[in-house]
C-alpha positions as CSV (number, residue, x, y, z in Angstrom):
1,X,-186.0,7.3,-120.2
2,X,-189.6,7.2,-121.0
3,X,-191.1,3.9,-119.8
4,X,-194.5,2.6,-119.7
5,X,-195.9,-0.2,-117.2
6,X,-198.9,-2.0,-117.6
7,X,-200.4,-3.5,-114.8
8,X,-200.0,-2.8,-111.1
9,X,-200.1,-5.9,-109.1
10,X,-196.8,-6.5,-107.0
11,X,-194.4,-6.3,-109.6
12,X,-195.8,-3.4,-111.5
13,X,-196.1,-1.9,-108.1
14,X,-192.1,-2.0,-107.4
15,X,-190.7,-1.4,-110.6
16,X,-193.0,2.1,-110.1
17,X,-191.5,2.6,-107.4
18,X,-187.9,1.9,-108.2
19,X,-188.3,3.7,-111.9
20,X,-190.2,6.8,-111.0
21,X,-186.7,7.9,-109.2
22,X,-184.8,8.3,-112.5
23,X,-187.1,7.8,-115.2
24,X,-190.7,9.2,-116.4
25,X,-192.7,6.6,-115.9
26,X,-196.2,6.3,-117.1
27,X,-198.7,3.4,-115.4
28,X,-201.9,1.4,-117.1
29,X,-204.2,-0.7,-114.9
30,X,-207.9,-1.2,-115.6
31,X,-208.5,-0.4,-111.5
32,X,-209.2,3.6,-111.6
33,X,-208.8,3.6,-107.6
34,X,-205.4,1.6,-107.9
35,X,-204.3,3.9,-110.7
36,X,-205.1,6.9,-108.6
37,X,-203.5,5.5,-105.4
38,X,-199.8,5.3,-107.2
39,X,-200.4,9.1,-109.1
40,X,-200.3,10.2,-105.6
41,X,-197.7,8.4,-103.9
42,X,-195.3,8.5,-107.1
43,X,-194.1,11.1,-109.3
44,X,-195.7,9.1,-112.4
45,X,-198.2,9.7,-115.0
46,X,-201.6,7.1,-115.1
47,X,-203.8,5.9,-117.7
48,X,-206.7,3.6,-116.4
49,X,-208.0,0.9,-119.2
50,X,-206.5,-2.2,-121.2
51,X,-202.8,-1.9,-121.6
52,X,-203.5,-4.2,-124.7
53,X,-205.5,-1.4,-126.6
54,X,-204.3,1.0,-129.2
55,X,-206.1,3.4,-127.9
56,X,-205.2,3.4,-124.0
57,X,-201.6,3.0,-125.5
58,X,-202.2,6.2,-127.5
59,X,-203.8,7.7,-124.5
60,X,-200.4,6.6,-122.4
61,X,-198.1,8.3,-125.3
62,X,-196.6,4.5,-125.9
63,X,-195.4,5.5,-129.3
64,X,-192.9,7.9,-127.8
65,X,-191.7,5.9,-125.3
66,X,-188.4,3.8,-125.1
67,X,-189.4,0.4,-123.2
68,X,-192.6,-0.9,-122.3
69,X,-193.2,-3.3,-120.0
70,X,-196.0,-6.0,-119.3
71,X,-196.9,-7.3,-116.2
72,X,-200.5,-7.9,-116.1
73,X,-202.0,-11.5,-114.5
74,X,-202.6,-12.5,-118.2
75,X,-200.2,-14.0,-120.5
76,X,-202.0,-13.0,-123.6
77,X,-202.4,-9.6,-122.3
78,X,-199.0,-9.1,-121.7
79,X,-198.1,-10.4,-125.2
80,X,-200.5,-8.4,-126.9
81,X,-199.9,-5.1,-124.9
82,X,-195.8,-5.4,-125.8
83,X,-196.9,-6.1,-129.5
84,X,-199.3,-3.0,-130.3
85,X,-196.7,-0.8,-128.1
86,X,-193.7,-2.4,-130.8
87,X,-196.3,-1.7,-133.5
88,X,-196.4,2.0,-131.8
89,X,-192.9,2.3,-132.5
90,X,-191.2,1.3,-129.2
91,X,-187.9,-0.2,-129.7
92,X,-187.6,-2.1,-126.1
93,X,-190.8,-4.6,-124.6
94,X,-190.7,-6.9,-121.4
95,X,-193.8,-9.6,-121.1
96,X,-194.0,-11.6,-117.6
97,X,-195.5,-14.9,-119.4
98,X,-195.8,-17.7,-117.0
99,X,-198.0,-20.6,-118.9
100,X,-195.1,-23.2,-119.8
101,X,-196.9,-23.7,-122.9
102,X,-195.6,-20.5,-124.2
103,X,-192.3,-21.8,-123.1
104,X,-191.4,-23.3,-126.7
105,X,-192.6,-20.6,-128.2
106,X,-190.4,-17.7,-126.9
107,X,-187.8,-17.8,-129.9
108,X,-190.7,-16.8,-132.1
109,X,-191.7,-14.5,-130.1
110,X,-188.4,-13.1,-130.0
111,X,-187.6,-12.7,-133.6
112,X,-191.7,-12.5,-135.2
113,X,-193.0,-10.0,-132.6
114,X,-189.9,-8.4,-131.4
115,X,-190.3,-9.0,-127.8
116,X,-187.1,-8.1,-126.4
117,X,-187.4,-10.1,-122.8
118,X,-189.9,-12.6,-121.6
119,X,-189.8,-13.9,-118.0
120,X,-191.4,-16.9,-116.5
121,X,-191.5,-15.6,-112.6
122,X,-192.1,-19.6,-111.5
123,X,-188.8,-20.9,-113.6
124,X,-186.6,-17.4,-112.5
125,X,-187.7,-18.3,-108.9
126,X,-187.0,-22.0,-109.1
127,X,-183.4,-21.0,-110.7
128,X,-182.4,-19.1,-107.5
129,X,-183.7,-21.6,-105.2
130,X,-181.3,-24.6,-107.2
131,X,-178.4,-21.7,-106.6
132,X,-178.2,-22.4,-102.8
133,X,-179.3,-25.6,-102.7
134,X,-175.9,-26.3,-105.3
135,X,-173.8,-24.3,-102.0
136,X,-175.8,-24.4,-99.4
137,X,-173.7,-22.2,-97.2
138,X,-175.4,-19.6,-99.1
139,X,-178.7,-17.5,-98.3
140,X,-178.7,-15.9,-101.6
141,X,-175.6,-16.8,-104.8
142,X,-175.4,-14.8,-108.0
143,X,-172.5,-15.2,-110.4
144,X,-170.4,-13.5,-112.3
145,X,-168.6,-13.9,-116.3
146,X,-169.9,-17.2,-117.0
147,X,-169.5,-18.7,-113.4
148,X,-165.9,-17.9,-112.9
149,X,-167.1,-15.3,-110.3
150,X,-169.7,-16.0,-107.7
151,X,-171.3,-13.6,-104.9
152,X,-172.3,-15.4,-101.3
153,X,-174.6,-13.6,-98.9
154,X,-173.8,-15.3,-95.6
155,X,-175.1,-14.6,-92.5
156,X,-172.2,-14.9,-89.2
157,X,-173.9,-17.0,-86.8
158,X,-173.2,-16.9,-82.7
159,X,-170.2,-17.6,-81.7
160,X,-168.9,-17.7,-85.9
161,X,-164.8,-17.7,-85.5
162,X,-165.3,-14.8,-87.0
163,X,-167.0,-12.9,-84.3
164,X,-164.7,-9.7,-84.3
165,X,-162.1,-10.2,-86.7
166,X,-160.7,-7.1,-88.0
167,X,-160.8,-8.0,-92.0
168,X,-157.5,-6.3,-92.5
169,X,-156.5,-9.3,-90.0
170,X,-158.6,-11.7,-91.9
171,X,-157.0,-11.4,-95.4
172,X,-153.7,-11.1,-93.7
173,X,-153.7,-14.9,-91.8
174,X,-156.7,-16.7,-94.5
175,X,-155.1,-19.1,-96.8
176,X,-157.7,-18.2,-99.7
177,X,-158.5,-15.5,-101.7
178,X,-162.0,-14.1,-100.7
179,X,-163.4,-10.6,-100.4
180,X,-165.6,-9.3,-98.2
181,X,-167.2,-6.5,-100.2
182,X,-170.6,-5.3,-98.5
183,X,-172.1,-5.9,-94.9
184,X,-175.6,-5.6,-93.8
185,X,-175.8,-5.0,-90.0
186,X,-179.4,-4.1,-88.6
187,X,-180.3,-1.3,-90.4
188,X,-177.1,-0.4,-91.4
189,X,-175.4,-1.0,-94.8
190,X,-171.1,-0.8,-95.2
191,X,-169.0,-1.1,-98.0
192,X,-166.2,-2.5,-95.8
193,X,-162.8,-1.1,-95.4
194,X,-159.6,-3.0,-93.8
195,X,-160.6,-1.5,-90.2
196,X,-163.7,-3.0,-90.6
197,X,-164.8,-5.4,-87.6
198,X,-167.1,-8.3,-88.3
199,X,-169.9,-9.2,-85.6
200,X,-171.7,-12.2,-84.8
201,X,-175.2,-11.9,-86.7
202,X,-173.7,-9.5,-89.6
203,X,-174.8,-11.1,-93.3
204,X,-171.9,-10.5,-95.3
205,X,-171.7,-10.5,-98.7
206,X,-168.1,-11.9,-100.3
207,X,-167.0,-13.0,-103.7
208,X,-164.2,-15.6,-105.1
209,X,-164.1,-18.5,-107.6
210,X,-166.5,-21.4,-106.1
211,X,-163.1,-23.2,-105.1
212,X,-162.0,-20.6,-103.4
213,X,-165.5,-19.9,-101.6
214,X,-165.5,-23.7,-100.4
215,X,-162.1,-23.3,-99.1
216,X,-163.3,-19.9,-97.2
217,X,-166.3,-21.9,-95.3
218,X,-164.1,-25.5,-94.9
219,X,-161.6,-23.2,-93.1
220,X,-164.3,-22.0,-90.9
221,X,-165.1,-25.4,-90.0
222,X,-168.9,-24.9,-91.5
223,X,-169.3,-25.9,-95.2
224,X,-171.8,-28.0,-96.4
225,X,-171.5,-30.0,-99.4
226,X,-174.2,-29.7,-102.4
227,X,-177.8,-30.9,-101.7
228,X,-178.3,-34.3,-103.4
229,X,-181.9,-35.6,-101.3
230,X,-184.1,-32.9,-101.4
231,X,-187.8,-32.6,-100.1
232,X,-190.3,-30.2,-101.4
233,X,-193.8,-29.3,-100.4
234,X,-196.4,-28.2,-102.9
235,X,-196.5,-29.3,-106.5
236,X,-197.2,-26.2,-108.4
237,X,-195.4,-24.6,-111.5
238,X,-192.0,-23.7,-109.4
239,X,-192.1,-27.3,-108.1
240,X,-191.9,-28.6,-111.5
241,X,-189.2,-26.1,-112.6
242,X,-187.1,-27.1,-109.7
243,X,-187.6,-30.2,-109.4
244,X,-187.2,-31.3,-113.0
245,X,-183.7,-29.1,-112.8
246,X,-182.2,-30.5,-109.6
247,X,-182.9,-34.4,-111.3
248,X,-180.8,-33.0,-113.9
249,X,-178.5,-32.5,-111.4
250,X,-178.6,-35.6,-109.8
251,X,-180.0,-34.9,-106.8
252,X,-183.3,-37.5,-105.1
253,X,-186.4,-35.2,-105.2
254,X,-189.5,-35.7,-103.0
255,X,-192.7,-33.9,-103.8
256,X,-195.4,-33.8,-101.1
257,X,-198.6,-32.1,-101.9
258,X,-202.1,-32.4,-100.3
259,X,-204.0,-32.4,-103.7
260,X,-204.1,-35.8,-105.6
261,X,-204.9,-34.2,-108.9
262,X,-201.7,-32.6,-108.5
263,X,-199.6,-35.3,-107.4
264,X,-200.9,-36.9,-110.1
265,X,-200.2,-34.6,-113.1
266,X,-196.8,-34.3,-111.3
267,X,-196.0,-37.8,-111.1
268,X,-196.8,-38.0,-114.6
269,X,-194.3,-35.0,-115.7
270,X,-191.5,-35.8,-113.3
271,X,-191.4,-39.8,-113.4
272,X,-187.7,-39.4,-112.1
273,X,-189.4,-38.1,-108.4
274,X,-191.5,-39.5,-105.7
275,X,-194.4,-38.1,-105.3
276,X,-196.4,-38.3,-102.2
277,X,-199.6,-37.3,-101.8
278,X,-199.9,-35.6,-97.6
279,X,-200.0,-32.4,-95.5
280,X,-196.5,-30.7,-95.5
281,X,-197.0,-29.6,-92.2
282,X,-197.2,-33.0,-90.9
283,X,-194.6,-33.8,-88.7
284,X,-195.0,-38.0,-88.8
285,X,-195.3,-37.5,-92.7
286,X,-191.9,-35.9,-92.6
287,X,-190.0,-38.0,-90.5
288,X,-191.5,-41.2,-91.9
289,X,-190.1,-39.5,-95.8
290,X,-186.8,-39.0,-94.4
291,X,-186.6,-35.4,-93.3
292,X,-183.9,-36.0,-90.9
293,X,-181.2,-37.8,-93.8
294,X,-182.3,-35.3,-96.6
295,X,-180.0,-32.5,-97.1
296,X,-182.9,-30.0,-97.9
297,X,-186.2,-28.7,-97.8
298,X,-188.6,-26.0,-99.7
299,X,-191.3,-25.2,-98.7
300,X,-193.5,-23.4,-101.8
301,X,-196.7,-23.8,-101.3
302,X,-199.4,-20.7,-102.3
303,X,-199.6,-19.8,-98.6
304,X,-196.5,-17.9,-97.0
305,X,-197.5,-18.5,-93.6
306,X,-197.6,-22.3,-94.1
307,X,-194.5,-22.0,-96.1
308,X,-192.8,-20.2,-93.0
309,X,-194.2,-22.4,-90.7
310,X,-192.9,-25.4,-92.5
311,X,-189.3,-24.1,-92.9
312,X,-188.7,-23.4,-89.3
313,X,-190.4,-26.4,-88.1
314,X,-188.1,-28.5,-90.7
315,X,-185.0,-26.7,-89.5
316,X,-185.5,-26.9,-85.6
317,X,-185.4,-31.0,-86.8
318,X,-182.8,-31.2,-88.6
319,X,-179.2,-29.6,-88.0
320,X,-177.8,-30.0,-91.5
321,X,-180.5,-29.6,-93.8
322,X,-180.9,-26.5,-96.1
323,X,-184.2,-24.8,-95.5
324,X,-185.8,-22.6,-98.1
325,X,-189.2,-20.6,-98.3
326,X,-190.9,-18.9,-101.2
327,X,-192.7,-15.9,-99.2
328,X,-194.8,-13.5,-101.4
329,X,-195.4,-10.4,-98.8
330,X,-192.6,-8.2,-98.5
331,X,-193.6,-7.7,-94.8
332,X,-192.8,-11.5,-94.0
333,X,-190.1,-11.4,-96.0
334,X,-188.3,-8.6,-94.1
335,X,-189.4,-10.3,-90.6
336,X,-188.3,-13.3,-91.3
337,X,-185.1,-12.5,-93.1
338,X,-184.4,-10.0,-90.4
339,X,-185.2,-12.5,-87.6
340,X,-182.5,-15.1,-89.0
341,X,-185.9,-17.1,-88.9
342,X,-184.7,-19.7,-92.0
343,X,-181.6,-20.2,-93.9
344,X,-183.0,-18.6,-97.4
345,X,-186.3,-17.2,-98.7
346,X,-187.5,-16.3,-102.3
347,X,-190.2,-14.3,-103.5
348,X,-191.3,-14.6,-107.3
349,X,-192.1,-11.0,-107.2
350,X,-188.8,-10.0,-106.2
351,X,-186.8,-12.1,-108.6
352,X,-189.2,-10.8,-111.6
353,X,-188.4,-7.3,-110.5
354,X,-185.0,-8.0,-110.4
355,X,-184.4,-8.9,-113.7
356,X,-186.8,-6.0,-115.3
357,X,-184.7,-4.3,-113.7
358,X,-180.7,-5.2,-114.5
359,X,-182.5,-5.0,-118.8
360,X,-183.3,-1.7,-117.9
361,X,-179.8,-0.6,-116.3
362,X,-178.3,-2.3,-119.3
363,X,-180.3,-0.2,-121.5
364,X,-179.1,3.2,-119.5
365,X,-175.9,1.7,-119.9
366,X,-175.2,2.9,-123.3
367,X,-171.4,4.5,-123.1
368,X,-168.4,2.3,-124.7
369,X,-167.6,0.4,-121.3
370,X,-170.2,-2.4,-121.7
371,X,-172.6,-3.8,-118.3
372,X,-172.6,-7.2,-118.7
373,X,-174.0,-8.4,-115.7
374,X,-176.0,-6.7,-112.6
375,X,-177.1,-7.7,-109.2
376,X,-179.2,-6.3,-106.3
377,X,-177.9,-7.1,-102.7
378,X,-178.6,-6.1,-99.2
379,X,-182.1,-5.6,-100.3
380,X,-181.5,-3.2,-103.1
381,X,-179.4,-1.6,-101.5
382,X,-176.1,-2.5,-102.9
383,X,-175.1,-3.2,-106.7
384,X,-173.0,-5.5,-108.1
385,X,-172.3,-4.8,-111.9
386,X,-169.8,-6.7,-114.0
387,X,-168.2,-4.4,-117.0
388,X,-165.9,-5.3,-119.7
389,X,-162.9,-3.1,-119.4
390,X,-162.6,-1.6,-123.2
391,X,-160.1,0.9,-124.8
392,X,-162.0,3.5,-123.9
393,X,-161.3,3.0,-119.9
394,X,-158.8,6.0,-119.6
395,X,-156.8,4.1,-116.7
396,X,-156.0,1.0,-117.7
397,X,-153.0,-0.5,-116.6
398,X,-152.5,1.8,-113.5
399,X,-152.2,0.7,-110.1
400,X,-155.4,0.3,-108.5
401,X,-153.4,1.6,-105.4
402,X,-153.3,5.1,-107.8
403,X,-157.3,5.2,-108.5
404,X,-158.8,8.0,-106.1
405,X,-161.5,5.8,-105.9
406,X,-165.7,7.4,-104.9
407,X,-166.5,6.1,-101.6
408,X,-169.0,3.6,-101.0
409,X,-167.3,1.8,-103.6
410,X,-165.3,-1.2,-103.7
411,X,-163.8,-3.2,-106.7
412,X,-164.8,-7.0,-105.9
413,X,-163.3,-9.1,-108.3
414,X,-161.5,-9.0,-112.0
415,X,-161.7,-11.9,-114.3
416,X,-158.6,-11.7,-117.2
417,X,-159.0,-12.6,-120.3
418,X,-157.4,-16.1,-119.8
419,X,-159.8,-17.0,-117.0
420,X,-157.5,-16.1,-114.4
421,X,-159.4,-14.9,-111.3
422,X,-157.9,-12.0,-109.2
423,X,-159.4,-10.6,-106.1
424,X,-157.6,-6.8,-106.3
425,X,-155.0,-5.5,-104.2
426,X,-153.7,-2.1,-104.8
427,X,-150.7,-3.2,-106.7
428,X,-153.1,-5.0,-109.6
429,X,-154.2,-3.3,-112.5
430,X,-156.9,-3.4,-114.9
431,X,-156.3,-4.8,-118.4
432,X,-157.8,-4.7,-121.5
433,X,-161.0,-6.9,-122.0
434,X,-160.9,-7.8,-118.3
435,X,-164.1,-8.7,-116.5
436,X,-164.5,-6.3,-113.8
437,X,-167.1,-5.9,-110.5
438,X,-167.7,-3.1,-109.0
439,X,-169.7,-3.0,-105.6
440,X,-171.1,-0.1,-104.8
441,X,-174.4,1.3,-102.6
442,X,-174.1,4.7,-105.6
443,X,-177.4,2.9,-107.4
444,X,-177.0,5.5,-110.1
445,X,-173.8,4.5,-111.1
446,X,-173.4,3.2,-114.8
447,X,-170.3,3.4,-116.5
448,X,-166.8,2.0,-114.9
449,X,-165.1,5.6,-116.1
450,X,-167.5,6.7,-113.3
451,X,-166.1,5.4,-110.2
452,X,-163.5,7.6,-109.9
453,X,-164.3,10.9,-107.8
């Protein structure tokens, strides 16, 4: 596909990189130098000026292109850019709008402009943080067909029960049904086989209903229930999109900031919380709000050291508590996801690139089998895609047992039509209109006809 990305900040900077591999990808930034930085590192045309003008979009060759997508530190930029490119003739346009004000307005946008995806980074990032905190066994939970489905990443502590366990072993004696379907272990990424031997320290990646997935970690002796007293530090716009969705929940929210103004504006938005206005990295101020009965803590301030600092110091407190981060640079992020440093991080960045990302596999995906859903584990590594089996699947109904399935490449989950969840063995089958995932470290792959070899 031809696709055209205006502005380079982080985002912009790893869709490049992640879409110049397949695609021909053109880039727009008003910073020449930048601009001429990523022509040499990636195989990708540049343009430098306003991605909101005609005539930069002309320049770029827009009007031939089949998505566009606008990721520029300005709203109105981003609106305006994905407008004159729909005007140019381009069928697909992604805007990363973040002012909540343009929140109401997105059905409009939707069916007046023709803006075919708009993403609020702060409410995407505060989505995936209310994930864990709803299973808190969890470092990172995506689902699958409407919830029936879920993916855990878990991360096998010292001395985990199951330090060593053969997983052949492991589905043989468990009492529920779980899979293990991809393991991260140092540098190494495995699609797991039956002789596959779990070690302390591996983050594993398994899938099951959610009942089933609370049996897997009761068995082990280690689940935690759902958050319901949560503390979080720094009131800013993912503060108020989490915050206002886990009192929906339920759940007791404390907000701690050091800015009154904020506290303030927050208090006023959020009645339902408490809002305290103090240094998060205050331990007194921590322990005299309850740090030690709450059953988590996010730390999201701007600054990813203090958010870092604040997570570990929370969890070396507290032995139950879920402890999330929101880290920005991708070389914390690795070191302290890496180091086992806290229980979960986010990155707003990463989440927004995400979900560019699954529209644009979706698009690719244009073959009868239909992509419904698509997630990126073990760092981008892995894929998890959910397809609806159609008529047009030339082995349904055959033993999975019979598939001569491509290596790397496991089939996770299948969802009938009923509801009915079934974690495969090789006697099941696929069926018509079933819900299938495929797991798979092939990044390429895009149709379910394709993962036979």
């Amino acid at each position: 596909m031809k696709i055209v990305i205006v502005g380079i900040g982080k985002v912009g900077l790893a869709l490049t990189k992640q879409l110049s591999v397949d695609n021909k990808v053109t880039v727009i930034d008003e910073d020449d130098q930048l601009v001429e930085n990523i022509i040499n590192v990636y195989d990708v045309m540049g343009v430098c000026g306003n991605g909101a003008s005609y005539q930069v979009q002309m320049e770029a060759d827009v009007a031939h292109a089949n998505l566009l997508i606008a990721t520029t530190s300005s709203d109105e930029i981003n609106i305006l850019a994905c407008l004159v490119a729909k005007k140019l003739g381009v069928h697909h346009t992604i805007a990363r709008i973040r002012n909540p004000e343009y929140e109401k307005q997105l059905r409009f946008m939707r069916s007046e402009l023709g803006l075919s995806m708009a993403i609020n980074p702060e409410k995407a990032t505060a989505r995936e943080i209310a994930r864990v905190l709803r299973f808190p066994n969890a470092m990172k939970l995506e689902s699958f067909s409407k919830g029936r489905l879920e993916l855990v990443e878990y991360r096998l502590p010292e001395h985990s029960a199951l330090d060593g366990v053969r997983l052949s072993d492991l589905y043989r004696n468990l009492k529920v049904r779980v899979l293990i379907c991809a393991v991260s272990r140092r540098e190494e990424t495995i699609i797991p086989s039956g002789d596959f031997v779990l070690r302390a320290g591996d983050k594993i990646n398994l899938t099951s209903s959610p009942y089933e997935l609370e049996q897997f970690f009761r068995h082990l002796g280690v689940f935690r229930r759902r958050a319901t007293s949560v503390i979080i530090v720094g009131a800013s716009k993912i503060c108020y999109y989490l915050a206002s969705g886990l009192i929906e929940m339920g759940m007791s929210v404390k907000i701690i900031d050091r800015d009154e103004q904020r506290c303030v504006h927050m208090g006023e938005l959020l009645p339902k919380a408490l809002v305290i206005v103090g240094d998060g990295t205050d331990n007194e101020l921590l322990h005299e709000e309850g740090l030690e009965q709450a059953d988590a803590f996010v730390a999201i301030t701007g600054i990813d050291e203090a958010n870092i600092l604040m997570a570990m110091s929370a969890a070396r407190q507290t032995s139950n508590c879920k402890v999330v981060a929101k880290i920005n640079r991708k070389s914390l992020m690795d070191l302290v996801s890496n180091e086992s440093m806290i229980d979960s991080v986010v990155s707003a960045g990463s989440v927004t690139t995400e979900l560019i990302l699954q529209y644009v596999k979706a698009m690719e995906n244009a073959s009868g089998t239909k992509l419904k859903t698509l997630h990126r584990i073990v760092e981008g590594k892995v894929e998890a895609m959910e397809f609806t089996v159609t008529a047009e699947v030339p082995f349904v109904n055959v033993p999975l047992k019979d598939l001569n399935l491509k290596s790397g490449l496991l089939l996770a989950g299948i969802v009938r039509q009923n509801g009915k969840i079934v974690i495969p063995s090789g006697e099941d089958a696929l069926h018509l209109n079933d819900d299938v995932i495929v797991v798979t470290t092939d990044t390429r792959l895009q149709d379910i006809r394709d993962i036979l070899q």
